[in-house]
N, C-alpha and C positions, 0 to 999 in steps of 0.2 A: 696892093700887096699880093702876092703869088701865092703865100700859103693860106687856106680859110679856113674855117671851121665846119664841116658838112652838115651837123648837126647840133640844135640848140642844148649846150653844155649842162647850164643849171636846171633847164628842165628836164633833159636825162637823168640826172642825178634825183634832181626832185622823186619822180619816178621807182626809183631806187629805192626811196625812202630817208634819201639824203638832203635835208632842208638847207638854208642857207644857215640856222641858228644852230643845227647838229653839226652840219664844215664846220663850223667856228668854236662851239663847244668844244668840239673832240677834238681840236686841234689840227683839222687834217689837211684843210688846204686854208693859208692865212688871206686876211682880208683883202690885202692889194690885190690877190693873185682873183679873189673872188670879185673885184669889181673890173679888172679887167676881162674876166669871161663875161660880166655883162654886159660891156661893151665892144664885144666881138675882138678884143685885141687876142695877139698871142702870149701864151702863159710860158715859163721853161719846161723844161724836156722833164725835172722831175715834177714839176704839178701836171702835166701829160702821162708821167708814171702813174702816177697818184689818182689820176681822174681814171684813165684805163684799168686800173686794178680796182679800184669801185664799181663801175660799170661791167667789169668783164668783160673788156675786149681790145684789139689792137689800133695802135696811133693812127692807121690807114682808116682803122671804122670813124675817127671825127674827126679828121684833119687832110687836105689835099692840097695838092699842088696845081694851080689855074695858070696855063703858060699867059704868059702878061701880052698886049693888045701891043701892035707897034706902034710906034712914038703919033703916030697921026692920029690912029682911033682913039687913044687914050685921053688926047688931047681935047677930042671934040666932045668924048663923053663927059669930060670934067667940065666945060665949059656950058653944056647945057644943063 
């Protein structure tokens, strides 16, 4: 996947002062979207709103673009 996460989401937030039982309480990012930041998946553009406006800062501070490996290296990274 080309786009990753730079840094680790829920502990940012933890950090914050944003636990995963305060997300959930106050409503502010729901549970799906909370179990796919922990498993590295990608979230939509508004839980990216949502996490940048808690954290204070822009989609570029925790998200990037890794040009992808051509089709051979990909291959043999998968395969070992």
């Amino acid at each position: 996947m080309p786009i990753k996460y730079k840094i680790d989401i829920l502990a940012a937030l933890k950090e914050k002062g944003y636990s995963q039982n305060r997300i959930r309480n106050e409503k502010l990012i729901g549970q799906s979207y909370l179990t796919q930041l922990r498993h590295g998946e990608l979230v939509s553009w508004k839980t990216i709103e949502i996490i940048c406006s808690l954290l204070n800062c822009q989609p570029g501070d925790i998200i990037e673009y890794i040009e992808p490996a051509p089709d051979g290296a990909e291959r043999e990274e998968n395969e070992n």
